[in-house]
N, C-alpha and C positions, 0 to 999 in steps of 0.2 A: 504494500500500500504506500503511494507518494506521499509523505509529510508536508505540510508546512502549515504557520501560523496564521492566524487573523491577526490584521492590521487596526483593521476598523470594521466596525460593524455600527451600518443605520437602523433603525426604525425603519419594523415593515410597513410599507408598501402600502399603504390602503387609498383602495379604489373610492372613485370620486361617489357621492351618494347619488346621482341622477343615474351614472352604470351599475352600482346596485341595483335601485328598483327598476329597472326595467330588466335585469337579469333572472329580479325575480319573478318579474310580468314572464317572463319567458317562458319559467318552468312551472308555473303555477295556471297561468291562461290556456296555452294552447298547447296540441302534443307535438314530441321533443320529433314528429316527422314532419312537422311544418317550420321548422327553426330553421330560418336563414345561417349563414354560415358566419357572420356577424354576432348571431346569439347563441349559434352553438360554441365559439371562439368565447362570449362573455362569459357563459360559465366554468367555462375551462379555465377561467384568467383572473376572471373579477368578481366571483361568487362566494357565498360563507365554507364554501368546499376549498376555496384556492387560499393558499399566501405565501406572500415572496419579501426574498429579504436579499436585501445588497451587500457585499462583504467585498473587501479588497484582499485580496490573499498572496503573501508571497513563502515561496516553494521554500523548503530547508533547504541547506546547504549539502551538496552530498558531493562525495571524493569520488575522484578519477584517476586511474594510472597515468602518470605522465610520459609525455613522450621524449625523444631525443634522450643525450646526456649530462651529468651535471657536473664541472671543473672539480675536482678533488676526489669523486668517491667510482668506483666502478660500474660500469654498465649493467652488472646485473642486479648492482644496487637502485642505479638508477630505476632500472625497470621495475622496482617494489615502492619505488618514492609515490606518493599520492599527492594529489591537491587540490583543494577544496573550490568548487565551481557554486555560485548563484546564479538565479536568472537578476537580469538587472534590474527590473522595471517590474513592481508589483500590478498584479493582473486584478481589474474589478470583473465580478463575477454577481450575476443575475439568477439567484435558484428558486425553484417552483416548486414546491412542494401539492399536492393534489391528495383529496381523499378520497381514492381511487375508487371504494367498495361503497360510497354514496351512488344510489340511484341516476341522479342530475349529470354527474362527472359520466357513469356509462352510458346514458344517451348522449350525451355531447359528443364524445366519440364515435360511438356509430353513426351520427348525423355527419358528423366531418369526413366519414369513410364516405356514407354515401352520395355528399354531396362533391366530393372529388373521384369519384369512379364513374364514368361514362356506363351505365349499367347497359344502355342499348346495344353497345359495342361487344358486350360479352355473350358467349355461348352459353347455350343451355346449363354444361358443365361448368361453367366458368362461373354463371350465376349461381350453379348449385353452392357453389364452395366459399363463396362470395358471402350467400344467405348466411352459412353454416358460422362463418367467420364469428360475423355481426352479432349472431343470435350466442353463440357462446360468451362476448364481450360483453351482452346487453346481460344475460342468464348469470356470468360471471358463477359458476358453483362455486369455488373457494372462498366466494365471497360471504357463503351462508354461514360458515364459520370461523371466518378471519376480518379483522377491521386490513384492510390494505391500503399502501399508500405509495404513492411515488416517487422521485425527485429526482429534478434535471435542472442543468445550468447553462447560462451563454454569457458570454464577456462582452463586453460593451468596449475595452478599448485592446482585446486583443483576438478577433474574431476566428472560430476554427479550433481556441483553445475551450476546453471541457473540464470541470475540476469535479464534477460529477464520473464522468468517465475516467480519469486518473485517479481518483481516493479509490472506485468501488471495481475497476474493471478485474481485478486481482483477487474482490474480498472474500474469507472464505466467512462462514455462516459463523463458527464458535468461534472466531474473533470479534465479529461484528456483536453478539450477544452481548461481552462484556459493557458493551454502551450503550445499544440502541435501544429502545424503549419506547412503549406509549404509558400516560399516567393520567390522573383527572387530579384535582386539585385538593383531595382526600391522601394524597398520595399512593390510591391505589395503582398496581404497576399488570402490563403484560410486555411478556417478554418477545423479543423477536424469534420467528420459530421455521420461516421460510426469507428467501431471500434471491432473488432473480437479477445479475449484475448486468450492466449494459455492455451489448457487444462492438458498440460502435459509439465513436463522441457522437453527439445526439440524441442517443437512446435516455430512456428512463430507467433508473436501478429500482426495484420494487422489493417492498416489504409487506411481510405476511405475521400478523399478531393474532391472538388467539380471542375472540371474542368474550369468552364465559370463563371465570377461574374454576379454580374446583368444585366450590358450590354451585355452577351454575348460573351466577351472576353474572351479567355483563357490568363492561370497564364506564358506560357512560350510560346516563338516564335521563328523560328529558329533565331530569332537577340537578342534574350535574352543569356546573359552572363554567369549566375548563377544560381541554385537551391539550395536553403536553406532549410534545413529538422529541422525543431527546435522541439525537444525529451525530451530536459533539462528543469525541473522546478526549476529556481534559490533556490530554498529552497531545494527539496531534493536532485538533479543532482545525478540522480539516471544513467542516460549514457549522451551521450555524442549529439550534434549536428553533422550534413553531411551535406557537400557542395557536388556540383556535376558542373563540366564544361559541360554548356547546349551544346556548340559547338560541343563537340565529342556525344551527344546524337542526333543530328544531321544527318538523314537518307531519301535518296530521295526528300530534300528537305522539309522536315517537321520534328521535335520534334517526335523523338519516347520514347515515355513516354506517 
C-alpha cells in the first residue's frame, strides 16, 4: 500500500440547497426510469447518499537504488547505496464517497447505464445480458445483508493521478480490517468483512459491512443521528473519514442505506 500524509484537509463539500431539493424532487416525484441524466448524475453527487471531501496529499518518501558510482567507496557498494526520492509538488485530491447499498445511488446507476447504451443498436443477446446486468445492480443481493459503500478520487491539479487506486489497488482485506469501519454515534461498530479493490485508476474500491450484529440488530435506525465511515489509518491517513446525517437518509420511515 503507497503511504503518505494529509497536508490539509477542508470541510466537506456540501451541495448548494436548490440541488438538494430538487435531487430530492427526483427521487421522490417520478421513477428513477424517467431521470434525465442531469438527475441521475444529482444523486450520485449531491444527495444525502453522496459526500466529498478535498485533501491535498503528499506521497512519503520512499528509497531507490542508486545508480552510477560514488568517489571513495566500491561499486558494489555503490550499488546497495539508497536514496531517498519525493514527489515535488503535493497533489489535491477530490474523493466521493457513495452509499452504495441505498436504493437512490442503484437506480442512478442503472439510469446512467441506460441512458448511455444505445439499446437499439444491441442484439437480442446483447440486450439479454444488458437486462441481466442492470437488474443484478438495481437487485444488488449482497446488499440484503451488507451496508456497502464506495470510494473514488480525481485530482484537480494533477489529472490521471488516483490516490484511491494507489492506497487500495494492492489492499488485502485483514489489513484493511484493522481500520476501516462503519459506526453510528452510540459508538456502535461493524467491521469490514468484504472488500472489492479497483482495477484500474478510475474505478471504485468497494466495501462490504455486515448489517445486523449478533443480536440481530442493525448498525442504524431511523433514531440514529450519525454515520461514521472510518477510511483513515492513523499511521498512513492515506484519505480522509465521512460522516453522514442519518436523518436526511431517512425514507418512508426507514434508513435507506
Amino acid at each position: 500500500m503507497m503511504k503518505h500524509y494529509l497536508l490539509r484537509s477542508t470541510a466537506p463539500i456540501i451541495a448548494v440547497c436548490a440541488m438538494a431539493v430538487c435531487a430530492q424532487e427526483v427521487w421522490t416525484a417520478k421513477p428513477y426510469s424517467q431521470w434525465s441524466k442531469k438527475e441521475a448524475e444529482s444523486v450520485l453527487n449531491n444527495s444525502p447518499w453522496a459526500s466529498k471531501q478535498e485533501l491535498r496529499l503528499q506521497f512519503d518518501k520512499h528509497s531507490q537504488k542508486a545508480a552510477g558510482s560514488y568517489s571513495g567507496i566500491s561499486s558494489a557498494a555503490a550499488n546497495q547505496a539508497q536514496t531517498e526520492v519525493t514527489t515535488d509538488i503535493p497533489v489535491d485530491f477530490q474523493f466521493t464517497l457513495r452509499l452504495r447499498s441505498a436504493l437512490p445511488v442503484r437506480q442512478a446507476l442503472v439510469r446512467m447505464k441506460q441512458l448511455d447504451t444505445d439499446l437499439e443498436k444491441l442484439s437480442q443477446k446483447e440486450l439479454s445480458a444488458f437486462d441481466a446486468q442492470v437488474k443484478g445492480l438495481l437487485e444488488c443481493p449482497a446488499c440484503e445483508g451488507n451496508y456497502v459503500v464506495t470510494l473514488s478520487s480525481k485530482s484537480s491539479n494533477s489529472p490521471g493521478a488516483d490516490a484511491v487506486y494507489s492506497t487500495f489497488k494492492g489492499g488485502r482485506l485483514a489489513d484493511l480490517q484493522r481500520f476501516i469501519y462503519l459506526a453510528n454515534e452510540r459508538g456502535e461498530q461493524r467491521p469490514l468483512v468484504h472488500f472489492v479493490a479497483p482495477k484500474a485508476p478510475g474505478e471504485e474500491a468497494i466495501f462490504f459491512f455486515p448489517r445486523l450484529n449478533d443480536k440481530g440488530a442493525p448498525l442504524l435506525t431511523p433514531e440514529s443521528k450519525e454515520l461514521l465511515i472510518n477510511l483513515s489509518d492513523k499511521q498512513v491517513n492515506s484519505v480522509t473519514n465521512f460522516k453522514f446525517d442519518v436523518s436526511r437518509l431517512v425514507s418512508n420511515g426507514k434508513v435507506e442505506f
